[in-house]
mmCIF file of the N, C-alpha and C atoms, coordinates in Angstrom:
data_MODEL
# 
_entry.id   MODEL 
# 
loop_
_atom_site.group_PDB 
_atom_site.id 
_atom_site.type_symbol 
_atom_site.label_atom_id 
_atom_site.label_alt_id 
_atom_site.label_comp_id 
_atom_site.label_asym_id 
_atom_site.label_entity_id 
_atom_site.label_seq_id 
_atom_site.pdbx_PDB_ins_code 
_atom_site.Cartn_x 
_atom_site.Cartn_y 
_atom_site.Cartn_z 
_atom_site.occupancy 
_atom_site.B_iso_or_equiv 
_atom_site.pdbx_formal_charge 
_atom_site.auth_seq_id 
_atom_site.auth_comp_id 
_atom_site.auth_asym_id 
_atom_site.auth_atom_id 
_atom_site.pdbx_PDB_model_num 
ATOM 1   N N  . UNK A 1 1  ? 36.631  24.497  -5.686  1.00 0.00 ? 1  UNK A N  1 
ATOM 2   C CA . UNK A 1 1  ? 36.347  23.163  -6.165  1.00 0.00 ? 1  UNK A CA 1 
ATOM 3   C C  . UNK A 1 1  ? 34.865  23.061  -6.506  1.00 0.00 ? 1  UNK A C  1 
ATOM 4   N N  . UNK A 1 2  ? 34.512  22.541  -7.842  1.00 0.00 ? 2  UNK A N  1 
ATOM 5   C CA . UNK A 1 2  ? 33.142  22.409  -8.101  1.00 0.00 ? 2  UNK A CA 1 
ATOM 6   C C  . UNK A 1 2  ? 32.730  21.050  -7.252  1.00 0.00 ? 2  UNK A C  1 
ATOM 7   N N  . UNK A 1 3  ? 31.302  21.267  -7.373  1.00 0.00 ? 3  UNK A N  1 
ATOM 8   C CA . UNK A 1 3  ? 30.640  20.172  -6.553  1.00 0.00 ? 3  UNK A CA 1 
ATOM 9   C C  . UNK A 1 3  ? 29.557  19.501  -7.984  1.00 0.00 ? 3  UNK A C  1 
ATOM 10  N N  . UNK A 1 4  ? 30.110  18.343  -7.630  1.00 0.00 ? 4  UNK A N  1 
ATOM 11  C CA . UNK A 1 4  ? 28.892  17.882  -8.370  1.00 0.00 ? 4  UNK A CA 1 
ATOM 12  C C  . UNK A 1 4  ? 27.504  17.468  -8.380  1.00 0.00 ? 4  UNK A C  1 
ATOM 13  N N  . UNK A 1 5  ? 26.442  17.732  -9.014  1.00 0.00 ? 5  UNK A N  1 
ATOM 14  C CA . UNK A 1 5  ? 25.009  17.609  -9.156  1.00 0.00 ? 5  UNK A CA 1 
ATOM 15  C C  . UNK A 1 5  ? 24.423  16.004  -9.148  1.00 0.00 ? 5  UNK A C  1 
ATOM 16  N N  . UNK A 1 6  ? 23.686  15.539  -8.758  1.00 0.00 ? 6  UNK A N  1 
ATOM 17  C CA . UNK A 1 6  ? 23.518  14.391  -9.133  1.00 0.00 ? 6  UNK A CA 1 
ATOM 18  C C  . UNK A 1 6  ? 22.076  14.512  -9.520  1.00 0.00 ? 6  UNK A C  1 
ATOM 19  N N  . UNK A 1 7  ? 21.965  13.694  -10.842 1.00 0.00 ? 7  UNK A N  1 
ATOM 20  C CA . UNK A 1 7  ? 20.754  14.051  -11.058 1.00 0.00 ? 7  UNK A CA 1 
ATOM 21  C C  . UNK A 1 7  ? 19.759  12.932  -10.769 1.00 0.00 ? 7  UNK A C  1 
ATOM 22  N N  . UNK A 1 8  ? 18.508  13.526  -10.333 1.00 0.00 ? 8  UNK A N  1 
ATOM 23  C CA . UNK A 1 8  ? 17.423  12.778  -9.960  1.00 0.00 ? 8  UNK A CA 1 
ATOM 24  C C  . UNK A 1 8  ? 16.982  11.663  -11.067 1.00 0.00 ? 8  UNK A C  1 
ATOM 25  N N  . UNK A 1 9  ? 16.713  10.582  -10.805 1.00 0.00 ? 9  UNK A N  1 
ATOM 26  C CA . UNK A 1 9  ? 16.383  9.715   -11.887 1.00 0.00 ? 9  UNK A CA 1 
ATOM 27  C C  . UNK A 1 9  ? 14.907  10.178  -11.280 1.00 0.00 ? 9  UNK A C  1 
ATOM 28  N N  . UNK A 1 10 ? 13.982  9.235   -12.635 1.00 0.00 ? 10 UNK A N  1 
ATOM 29  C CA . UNK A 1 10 ? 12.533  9.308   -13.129 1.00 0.00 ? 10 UNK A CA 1 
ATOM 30  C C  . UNK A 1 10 ? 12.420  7.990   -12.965 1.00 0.00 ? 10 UNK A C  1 
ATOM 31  N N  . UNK A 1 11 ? 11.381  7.494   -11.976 1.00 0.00 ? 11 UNK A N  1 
ATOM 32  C CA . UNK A 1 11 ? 10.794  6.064   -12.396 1.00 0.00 ? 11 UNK A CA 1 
ATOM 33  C C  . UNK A 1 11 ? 9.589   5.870   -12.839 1.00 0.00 ? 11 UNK A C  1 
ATOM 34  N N  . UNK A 1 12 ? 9.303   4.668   -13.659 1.00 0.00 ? 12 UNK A N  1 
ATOM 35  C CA . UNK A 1 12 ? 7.867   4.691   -14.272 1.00 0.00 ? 12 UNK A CA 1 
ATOM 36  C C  . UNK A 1 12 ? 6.842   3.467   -13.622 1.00 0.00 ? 12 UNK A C  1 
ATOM 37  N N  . UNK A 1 13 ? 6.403   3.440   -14.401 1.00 0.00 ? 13 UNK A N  1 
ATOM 38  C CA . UNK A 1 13 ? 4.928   2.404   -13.669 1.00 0.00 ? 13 UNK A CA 1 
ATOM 39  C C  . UNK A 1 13 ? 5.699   0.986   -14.163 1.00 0.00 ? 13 UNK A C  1 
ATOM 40  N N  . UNK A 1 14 ? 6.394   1.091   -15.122 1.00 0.00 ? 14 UNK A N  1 
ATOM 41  C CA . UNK A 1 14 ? 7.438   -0.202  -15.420 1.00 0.00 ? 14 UNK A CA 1 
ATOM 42  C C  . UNK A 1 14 ? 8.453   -0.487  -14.108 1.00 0.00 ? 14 UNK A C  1 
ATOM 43  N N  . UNK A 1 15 ? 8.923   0.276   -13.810 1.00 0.00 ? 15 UNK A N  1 
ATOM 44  C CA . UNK A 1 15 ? 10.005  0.242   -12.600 1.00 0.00 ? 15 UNK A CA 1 
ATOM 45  C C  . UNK A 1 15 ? 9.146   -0.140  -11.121 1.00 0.00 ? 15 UNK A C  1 
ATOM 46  N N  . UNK A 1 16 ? 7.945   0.452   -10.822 1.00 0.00 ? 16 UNK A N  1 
ATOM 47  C CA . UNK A 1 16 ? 7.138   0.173   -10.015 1.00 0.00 ? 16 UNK A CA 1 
ATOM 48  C C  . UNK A 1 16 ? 6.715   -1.268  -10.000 1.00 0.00 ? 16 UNK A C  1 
ATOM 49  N N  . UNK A 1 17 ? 6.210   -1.799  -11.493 1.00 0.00 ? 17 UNK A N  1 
ATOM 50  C CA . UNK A 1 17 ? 5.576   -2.886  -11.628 1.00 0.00 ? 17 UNK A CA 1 
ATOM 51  C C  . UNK A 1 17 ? 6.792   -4.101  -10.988 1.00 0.00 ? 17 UNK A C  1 
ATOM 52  N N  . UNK A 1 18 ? 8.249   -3.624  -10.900 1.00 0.00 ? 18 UNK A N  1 
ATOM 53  C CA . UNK A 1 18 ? 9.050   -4.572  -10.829 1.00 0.00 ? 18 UNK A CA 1 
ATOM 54  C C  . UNK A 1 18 ? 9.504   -4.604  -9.416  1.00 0.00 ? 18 UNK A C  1 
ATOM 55  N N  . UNK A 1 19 ? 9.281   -3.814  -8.374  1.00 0.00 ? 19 UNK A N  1 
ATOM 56  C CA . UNK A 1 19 ? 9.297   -3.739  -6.631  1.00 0.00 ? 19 UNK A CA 1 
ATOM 57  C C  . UNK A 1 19 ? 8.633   -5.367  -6.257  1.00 0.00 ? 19 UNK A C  1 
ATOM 58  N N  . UNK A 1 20 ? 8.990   -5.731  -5.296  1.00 0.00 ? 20 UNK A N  1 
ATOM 59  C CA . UNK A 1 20 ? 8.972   -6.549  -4.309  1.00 0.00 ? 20 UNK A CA 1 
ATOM 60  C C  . UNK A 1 20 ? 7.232   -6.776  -4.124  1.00 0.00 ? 20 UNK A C  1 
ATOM 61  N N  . UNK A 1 21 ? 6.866   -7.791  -4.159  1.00 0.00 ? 21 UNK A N  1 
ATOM 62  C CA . UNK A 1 21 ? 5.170   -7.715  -3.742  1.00 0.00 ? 21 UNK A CA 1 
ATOM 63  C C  . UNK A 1 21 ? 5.131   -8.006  -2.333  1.00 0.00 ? 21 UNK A C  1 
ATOM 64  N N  . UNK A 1 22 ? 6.434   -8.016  -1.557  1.00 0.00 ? 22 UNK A N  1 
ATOM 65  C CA . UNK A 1 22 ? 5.959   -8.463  -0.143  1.00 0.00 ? 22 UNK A CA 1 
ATOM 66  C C  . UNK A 1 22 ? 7.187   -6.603  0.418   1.00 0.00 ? 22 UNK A C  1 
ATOM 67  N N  . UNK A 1 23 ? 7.034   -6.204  -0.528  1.00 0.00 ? 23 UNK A N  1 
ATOM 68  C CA . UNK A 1 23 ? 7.561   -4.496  -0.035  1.00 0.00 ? 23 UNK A CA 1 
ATOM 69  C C  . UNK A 1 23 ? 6.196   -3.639  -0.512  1.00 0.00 ? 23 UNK A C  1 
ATOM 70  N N  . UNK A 1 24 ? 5.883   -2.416  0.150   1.00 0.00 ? 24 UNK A N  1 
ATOM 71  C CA . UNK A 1 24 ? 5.120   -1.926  0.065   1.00 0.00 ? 24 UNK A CA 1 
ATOM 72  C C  . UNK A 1 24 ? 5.666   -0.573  -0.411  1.00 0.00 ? 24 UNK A C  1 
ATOM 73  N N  . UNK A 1 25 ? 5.154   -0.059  -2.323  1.00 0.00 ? 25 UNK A N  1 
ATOM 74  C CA . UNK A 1 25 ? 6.101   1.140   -2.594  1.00 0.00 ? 25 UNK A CA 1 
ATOM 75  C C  . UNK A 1 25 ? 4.839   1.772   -3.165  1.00 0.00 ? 25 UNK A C  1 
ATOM 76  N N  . UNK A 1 26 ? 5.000   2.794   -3.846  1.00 0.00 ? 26 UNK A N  1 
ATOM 77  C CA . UNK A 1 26 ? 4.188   3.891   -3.904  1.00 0.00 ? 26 UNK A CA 1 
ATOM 78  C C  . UNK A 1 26 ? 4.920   4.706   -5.512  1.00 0.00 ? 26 UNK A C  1 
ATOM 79  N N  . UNK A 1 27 ? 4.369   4.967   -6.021  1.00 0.00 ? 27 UNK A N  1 
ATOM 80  C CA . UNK A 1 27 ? 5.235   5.353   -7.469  1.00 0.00 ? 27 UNK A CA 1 
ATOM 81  C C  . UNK A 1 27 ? 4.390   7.393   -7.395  1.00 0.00 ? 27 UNK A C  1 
ATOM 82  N N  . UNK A 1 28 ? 4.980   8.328   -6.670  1.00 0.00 ? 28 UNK A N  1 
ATOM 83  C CA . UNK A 1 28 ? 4.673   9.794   -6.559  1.00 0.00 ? 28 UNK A CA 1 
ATOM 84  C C  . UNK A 1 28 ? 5.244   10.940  -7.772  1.00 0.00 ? 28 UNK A C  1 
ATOM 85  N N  . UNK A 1 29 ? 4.481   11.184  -8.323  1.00 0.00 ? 29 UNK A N  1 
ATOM 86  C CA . UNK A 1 29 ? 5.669   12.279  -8.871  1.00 0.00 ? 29 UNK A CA 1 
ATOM 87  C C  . UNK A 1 29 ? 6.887   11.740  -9.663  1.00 0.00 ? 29 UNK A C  1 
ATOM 88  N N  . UNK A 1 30 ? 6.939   10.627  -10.015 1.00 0.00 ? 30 UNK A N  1 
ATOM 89  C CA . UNK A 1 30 ? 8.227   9.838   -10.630 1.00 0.00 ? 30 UNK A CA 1 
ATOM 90  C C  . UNK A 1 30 ? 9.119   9.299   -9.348  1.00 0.00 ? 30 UNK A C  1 
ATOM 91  N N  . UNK A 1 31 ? 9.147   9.644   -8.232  1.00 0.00 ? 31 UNK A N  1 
ATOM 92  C CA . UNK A 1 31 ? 9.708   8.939   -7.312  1.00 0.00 ? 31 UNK A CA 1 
ATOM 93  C C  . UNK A 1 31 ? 8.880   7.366   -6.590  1.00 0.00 ? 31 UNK A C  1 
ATOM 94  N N  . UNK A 1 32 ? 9.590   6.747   -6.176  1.00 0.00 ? 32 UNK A N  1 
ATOM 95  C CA . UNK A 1 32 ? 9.384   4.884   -6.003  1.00 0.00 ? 32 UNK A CA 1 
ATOM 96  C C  . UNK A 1 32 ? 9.913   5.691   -4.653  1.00 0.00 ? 32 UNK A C  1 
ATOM 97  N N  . UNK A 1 33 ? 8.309   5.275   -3.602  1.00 0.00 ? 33 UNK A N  1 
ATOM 98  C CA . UNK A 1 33 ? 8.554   5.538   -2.297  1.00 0.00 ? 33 UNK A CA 1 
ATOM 99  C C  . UNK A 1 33 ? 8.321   4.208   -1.490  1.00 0.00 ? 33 UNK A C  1 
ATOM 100 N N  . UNK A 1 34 ? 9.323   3.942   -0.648  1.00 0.00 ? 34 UNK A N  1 
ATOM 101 C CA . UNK A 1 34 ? 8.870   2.529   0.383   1.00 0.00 ? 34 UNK A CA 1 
ATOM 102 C C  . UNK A 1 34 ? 7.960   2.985   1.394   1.00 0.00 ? 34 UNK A C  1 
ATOM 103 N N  . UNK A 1 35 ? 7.021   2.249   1.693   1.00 0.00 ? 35 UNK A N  1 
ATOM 104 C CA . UNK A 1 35 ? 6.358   2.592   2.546   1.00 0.00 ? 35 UNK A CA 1 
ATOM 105 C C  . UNK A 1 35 ? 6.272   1.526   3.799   1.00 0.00 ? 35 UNK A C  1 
ATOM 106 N N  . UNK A 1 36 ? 6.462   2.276   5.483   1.00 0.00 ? 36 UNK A N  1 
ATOM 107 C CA . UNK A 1 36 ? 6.594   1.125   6.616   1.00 0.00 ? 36 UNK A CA 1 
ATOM 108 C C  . UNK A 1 36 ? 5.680   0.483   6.239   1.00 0.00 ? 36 UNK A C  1 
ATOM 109 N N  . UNK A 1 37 ? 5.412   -1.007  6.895   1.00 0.00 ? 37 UNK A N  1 
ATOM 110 C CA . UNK A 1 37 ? 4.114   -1.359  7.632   1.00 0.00 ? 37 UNK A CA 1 
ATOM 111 C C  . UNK A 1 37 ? 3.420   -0.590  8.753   1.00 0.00 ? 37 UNK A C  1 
ATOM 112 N N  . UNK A 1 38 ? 1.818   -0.706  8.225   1.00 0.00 ? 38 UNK A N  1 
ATOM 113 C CA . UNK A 1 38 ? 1.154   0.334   9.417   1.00 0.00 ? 38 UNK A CA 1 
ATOM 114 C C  . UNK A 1 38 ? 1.645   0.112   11.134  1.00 0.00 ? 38 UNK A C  1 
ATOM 115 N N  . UNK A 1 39 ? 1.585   1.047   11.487  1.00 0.00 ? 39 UNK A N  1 
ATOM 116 C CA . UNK A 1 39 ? 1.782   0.985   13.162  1.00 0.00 ? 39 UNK A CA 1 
ATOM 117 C C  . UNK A 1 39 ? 0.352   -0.086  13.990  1.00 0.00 ? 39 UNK A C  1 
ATOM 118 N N  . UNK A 1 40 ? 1.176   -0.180  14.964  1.00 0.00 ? 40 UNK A N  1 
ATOM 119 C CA . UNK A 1 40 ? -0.151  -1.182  15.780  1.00 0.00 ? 40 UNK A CA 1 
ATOM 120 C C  . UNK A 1 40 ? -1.167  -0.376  15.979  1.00 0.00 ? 40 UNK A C  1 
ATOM 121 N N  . UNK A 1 41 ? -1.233  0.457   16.372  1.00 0.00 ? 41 UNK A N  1 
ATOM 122 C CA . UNK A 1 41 ? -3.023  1.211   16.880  1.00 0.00 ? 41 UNK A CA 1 
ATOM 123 C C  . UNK A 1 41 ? -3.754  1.152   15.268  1.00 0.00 ? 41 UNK A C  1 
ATOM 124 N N  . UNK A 1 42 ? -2.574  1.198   13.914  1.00 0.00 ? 42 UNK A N  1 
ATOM 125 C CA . UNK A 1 42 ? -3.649  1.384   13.052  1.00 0.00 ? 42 UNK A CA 1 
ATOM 126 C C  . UNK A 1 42 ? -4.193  -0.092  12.579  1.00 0.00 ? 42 UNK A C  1 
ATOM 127 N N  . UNK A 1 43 ? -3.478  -1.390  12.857  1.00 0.00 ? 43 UNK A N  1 
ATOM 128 C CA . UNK A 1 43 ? -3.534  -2.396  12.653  1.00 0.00 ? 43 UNK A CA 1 
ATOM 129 C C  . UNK A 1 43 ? -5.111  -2.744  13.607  1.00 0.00 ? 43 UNK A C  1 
ATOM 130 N N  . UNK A 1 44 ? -4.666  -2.409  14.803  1.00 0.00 ? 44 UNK A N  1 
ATOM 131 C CA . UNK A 1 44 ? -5.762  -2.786  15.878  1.00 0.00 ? 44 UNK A CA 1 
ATOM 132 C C  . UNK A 1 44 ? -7.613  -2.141  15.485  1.00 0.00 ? 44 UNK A C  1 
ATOM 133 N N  . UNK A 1 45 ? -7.698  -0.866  15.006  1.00 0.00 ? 45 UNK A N  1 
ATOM 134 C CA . UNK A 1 45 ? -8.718  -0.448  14.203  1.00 0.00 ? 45 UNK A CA 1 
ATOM 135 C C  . UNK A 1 45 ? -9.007  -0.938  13.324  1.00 0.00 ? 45 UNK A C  1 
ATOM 136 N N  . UNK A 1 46 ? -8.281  -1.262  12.175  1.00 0.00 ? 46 UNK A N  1 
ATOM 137 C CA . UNK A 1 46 ? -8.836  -2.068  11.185  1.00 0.00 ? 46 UNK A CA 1 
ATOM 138 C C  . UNK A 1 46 ? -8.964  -3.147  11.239  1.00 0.00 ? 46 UNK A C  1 
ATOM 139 N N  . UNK A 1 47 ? -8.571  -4.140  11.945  1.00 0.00 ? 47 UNK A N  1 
ATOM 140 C CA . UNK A 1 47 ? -9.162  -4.713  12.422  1.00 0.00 ? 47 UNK A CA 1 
ATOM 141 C C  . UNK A 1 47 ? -10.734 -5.232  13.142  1.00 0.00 ? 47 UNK A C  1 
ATOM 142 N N  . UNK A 1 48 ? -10.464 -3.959  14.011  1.00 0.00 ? 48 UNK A N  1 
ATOM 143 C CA . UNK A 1 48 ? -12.038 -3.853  14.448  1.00 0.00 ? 48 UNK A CA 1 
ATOM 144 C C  . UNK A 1 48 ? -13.244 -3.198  13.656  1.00 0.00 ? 48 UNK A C  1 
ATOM 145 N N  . UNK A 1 49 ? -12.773 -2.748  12.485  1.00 0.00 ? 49 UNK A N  1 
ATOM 146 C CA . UNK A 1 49 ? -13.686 -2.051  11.349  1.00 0.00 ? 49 UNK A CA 1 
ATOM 147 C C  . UNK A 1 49 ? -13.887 -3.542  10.623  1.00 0.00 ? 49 UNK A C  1 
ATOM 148 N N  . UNK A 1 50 ? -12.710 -4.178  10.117  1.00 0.00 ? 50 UNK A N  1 
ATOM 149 C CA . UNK A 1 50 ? -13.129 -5.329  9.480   1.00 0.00 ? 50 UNK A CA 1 
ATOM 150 C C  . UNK A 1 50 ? -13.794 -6.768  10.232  1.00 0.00 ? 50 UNK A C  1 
ATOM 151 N N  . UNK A 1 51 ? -13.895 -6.678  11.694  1.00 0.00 ? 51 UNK A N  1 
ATOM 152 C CA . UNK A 1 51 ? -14.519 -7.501  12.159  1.00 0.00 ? 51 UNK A CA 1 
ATOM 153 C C  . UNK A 1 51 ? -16.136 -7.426  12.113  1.00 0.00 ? 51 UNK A C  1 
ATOM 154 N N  . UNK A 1 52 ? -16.500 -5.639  12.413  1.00 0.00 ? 52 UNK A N  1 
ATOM 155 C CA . UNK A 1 52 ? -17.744 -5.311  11.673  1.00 0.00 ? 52 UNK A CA 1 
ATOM 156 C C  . UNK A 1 52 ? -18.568 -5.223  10.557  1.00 0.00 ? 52 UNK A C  1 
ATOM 157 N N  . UNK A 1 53 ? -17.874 -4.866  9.790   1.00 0.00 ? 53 UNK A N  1 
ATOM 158 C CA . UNK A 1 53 ? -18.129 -5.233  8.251   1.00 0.00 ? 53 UNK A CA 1 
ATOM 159 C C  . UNK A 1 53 ? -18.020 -7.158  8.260   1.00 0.00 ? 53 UNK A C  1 
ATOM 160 N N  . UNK A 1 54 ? -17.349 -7.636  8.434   1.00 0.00 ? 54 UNK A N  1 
ATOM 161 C CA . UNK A 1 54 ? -17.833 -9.606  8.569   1.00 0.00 ? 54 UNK A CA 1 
ATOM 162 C C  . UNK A 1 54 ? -18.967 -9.437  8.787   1.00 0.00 ? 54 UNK A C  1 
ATOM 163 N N  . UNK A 1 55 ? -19.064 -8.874  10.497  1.00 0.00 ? 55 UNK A N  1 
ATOM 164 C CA . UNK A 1 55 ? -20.760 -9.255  11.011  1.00 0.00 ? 55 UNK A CA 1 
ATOM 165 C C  . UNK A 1 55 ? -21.816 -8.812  9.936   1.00 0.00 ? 55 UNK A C  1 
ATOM 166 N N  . UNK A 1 56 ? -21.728 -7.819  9.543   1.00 0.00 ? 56 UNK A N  1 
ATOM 167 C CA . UNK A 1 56 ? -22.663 -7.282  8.332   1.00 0.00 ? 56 UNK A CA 1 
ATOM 168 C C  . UNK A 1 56 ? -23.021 -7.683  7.708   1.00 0.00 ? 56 UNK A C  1 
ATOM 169 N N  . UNK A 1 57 ? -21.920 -8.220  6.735   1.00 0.00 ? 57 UNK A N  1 
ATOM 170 C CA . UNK A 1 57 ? -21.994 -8.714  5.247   1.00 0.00 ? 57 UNK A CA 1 
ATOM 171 C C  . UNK A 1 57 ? -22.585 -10.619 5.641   1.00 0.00 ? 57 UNK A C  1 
ATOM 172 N N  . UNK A 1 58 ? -21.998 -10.966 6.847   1.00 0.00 ? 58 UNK A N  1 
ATOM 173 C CA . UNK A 1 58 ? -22.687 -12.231 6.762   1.00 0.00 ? 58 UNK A CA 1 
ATOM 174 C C  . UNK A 1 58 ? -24.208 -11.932 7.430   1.00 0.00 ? 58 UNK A C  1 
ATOM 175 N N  . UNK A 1 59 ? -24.714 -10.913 7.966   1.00 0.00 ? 59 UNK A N  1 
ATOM 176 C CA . UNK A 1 59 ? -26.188 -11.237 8.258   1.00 0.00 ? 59 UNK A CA 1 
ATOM 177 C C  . UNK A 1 59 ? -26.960 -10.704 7.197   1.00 0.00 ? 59 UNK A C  1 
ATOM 178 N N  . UNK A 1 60 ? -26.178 -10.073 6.488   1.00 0.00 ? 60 UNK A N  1 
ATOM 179 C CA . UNK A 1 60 ? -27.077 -9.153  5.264   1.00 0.00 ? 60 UNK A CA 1 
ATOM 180 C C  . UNK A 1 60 ? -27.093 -10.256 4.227   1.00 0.00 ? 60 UNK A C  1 
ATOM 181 N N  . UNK A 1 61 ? -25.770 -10.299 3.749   1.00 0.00 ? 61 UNK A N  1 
ATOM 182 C CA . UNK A 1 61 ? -25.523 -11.215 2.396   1.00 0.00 ? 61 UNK A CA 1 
ATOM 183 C C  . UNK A 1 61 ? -25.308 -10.386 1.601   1.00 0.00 ? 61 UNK A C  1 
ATOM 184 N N  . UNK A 1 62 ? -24.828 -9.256  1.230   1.00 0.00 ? 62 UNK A N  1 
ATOM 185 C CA . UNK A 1 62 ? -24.825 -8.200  0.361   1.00 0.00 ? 62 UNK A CA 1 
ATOM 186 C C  . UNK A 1 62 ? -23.275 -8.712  -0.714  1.00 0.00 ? 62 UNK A C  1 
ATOM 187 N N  . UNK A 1 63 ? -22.319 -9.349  -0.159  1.00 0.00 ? 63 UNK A N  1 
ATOM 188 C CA . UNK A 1 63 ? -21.716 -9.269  -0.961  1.00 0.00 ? 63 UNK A CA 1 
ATOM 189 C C  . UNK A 1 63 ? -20.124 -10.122 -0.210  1.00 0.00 ? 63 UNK A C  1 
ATOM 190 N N  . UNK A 1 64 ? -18.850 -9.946  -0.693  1.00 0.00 ? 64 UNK A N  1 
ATOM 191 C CA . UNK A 1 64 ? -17.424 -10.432 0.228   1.00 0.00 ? 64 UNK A CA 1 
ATOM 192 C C  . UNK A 1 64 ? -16.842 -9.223  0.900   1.00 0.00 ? 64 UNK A C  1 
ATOM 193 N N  . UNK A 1 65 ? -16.100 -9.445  1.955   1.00 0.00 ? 65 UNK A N  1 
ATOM 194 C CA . UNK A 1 65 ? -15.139 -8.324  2.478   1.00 0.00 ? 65 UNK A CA 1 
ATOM 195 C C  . UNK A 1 65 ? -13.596 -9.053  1.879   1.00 0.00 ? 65 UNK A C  1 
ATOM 196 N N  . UNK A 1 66 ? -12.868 -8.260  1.734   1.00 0.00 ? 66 UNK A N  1 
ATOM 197 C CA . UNK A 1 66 ? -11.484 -8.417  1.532   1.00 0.00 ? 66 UNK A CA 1 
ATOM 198 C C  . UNK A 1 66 ? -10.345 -7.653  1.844   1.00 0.00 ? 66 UNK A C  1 
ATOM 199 N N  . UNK A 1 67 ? -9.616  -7.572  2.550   1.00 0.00 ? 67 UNK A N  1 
ATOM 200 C CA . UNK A 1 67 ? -8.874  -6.822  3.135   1.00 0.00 ? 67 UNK A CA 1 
ATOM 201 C C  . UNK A 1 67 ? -7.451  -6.008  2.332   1.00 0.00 ? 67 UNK A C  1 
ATOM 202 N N  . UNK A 1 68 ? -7.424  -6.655  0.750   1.00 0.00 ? 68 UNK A N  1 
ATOM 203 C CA . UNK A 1 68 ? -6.321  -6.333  0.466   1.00 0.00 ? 68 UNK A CA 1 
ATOM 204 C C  . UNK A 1 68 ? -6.753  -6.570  -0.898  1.00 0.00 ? 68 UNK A C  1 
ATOM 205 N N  . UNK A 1 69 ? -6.132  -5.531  -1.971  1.00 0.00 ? 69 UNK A N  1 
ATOM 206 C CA . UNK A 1 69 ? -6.227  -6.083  -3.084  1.00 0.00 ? 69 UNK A CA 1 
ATOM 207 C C  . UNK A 1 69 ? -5.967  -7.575  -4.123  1.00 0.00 ? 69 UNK A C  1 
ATOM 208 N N  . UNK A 1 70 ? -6.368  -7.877  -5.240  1.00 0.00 ? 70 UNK A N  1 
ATOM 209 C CA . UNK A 1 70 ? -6.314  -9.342  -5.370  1.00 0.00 ? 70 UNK A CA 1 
ATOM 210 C C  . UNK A 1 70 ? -6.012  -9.375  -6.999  1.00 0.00 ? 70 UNK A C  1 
ATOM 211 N N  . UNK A 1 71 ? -5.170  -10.454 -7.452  1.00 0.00 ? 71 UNK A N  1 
ATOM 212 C CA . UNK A 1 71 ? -4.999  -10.174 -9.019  1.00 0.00 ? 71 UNK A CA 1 
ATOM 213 C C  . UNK A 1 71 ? -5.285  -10.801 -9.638  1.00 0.00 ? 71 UNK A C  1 
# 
């Protein structure tokens, strides 16, 4: 009995552009990858990186912090 092949689809930056903005995907190689939310220890560091960078940027004045991209 033959087996059948299934073939890999190709996604593009069109197919990407159309994912979920509250899902987190990744467009590799033509594959649309989901990606978890970070784990707590990595949440808890960045955190504490971005609480430092605040202190900074407000005693310096150099510029905004932002934690996430913006459109």
């Amino acid at each position: 009995m033959a087996t059948a092949i299934e073939k890999k689809r190709i996604y593009t930056y069109e197919d990407y552009l159309k994912t979920p903005d509250d899902e987190r995907y990744e467009l590799i190689d033509a594959d649309l990858i989901m990606n978890p939310s970070p784990v707590t220890y990595h949440q808890w560091i960045s955190r504490k990186i971005g609480f430092e960078l605040e202190k900074f940027v407000e005693e310096k004045k150099p510029g905004c912090v932002f934690f996430a991209s913006w459109k």
